[in-house]
N, C-alpha and C positions, 0 to 999 in steps of 0.2 A: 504494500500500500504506500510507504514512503516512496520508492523507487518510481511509481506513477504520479504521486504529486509532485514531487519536485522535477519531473516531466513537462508537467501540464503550469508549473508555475510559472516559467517564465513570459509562457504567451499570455495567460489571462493578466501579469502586471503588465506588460505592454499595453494593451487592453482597457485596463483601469484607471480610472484619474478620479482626485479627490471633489466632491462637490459643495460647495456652499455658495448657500444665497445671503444676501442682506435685504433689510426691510425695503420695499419698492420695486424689488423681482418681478416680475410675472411666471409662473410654474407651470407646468401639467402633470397631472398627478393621476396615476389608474388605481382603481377600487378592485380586489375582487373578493365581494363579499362569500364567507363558507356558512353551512350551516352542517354541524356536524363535524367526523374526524373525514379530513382529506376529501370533501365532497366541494367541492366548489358550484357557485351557481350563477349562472351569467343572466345577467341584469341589463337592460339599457337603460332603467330610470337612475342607476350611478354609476352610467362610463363618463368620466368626461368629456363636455362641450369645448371648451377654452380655458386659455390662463387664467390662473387664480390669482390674486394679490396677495402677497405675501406683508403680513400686518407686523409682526415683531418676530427674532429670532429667542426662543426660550432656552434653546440649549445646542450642542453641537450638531443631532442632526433631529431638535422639534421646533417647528416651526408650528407659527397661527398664521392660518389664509384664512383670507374673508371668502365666506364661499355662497352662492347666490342663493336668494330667499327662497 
């Protein structure tokens, strides 16, 4: 199991890049609500339409968006 992650490591850090927003962002963000273990269920009334606005940073990766009535 070692011998295959440290395989597979160096292409997904190529891959990878850290992300952070500050307040005034605009985001998009996907929902996918479970109900249940491992059951997923697909929803259009919470896919995202557009970007959200990002209202304050609370921690390193929680954010608050304003998100429509």
């Amino acid at each position: 199991m070692k011998t295959s992650h440290n395989k597979h490591k160096p292409y997904a850090d190529k891959r990878r890049k850290p992300l952070e927003f500050t307040a005034r962002d605009h985001v998009f963000f996907s929902v996918t609500p479970t109900k249940g273990v491992g059951r997923a269920i697909i929803s259009r009334k919470l896919s995202p339409k557009g970007p959200y606005h990002i209202m304050r940073k609370i921690s390193l990766v929680a954010y608050e968006i304003a998100l429509p009535p």
